[in-house]
N, C-alpha and C positions, 0 to 999 in steps of 0.2 A: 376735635368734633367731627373734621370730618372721614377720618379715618373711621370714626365708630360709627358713622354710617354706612360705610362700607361695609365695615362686616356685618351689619345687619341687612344687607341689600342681597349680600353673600350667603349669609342664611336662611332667607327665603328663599332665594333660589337653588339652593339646596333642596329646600321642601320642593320645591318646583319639580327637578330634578327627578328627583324619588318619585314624582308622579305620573309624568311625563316620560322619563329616559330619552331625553332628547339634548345630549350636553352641545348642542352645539346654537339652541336655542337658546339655553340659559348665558352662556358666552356672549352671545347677541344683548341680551338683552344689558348683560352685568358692561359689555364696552359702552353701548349708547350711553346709560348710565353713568359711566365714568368721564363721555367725552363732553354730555351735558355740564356735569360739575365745574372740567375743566374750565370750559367755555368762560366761567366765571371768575375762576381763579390763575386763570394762565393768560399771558400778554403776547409769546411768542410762539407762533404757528408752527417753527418745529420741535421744538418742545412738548406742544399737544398732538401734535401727532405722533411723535417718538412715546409719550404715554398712552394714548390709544391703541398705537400697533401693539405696545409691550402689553398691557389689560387684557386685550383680544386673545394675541397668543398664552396668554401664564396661565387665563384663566378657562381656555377653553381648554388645553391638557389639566388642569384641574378638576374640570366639569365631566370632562373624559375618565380619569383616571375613578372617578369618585362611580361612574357608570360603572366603568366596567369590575372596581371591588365592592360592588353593592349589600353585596352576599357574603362577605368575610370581614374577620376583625380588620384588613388592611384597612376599611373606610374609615374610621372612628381617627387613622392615625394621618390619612389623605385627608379628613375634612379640618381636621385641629391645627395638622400643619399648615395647608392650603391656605386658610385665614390671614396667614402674613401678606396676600398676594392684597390684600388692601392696605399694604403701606405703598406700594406703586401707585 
């Protein structure tokens, strides 16, 4: 369940994205995001933080990489792959 939240949190910011071009907002937004969640499902402080920093970074080269192939078939294959970044 809550993985499939993710990728839908992932996909709108995607749209975000596309509207915006600002991957490093979207990044922001998808960690708070993530470190909300944890907050509820995690006990041990370095653990949620070891998931936060990893979110932060996988997903802001994500967010990046998805900017900057906006304009070519690469993105269809960055936004389909990227999607796993919510099993972290």
């Amino acid at each position: 369940m809550f993985i499939a939240i993710k990728v839908a949190v992932l996909s709108a910011l995607i749209r975000l994205l596309l509207n915006t071009d600002k991957p490093l907002w979207c990044a922001i937004i998808y960690t708070v995001f993530v470190a909300l969640m944890n907050i509820f499902f995690t006990t041990d402080i370095l653990s949620f933080l070891i998931v936060t920093g990893l979110s932060f970074v996988l997903s802001f080269i994500y967010f990046f990489l998805l900017a900057r192939y906006s304009e070519s078939w690469g993105f269809w294959l960055i936004a389909v792959g990227g999607l796993f970044i919510g099993l972290v």
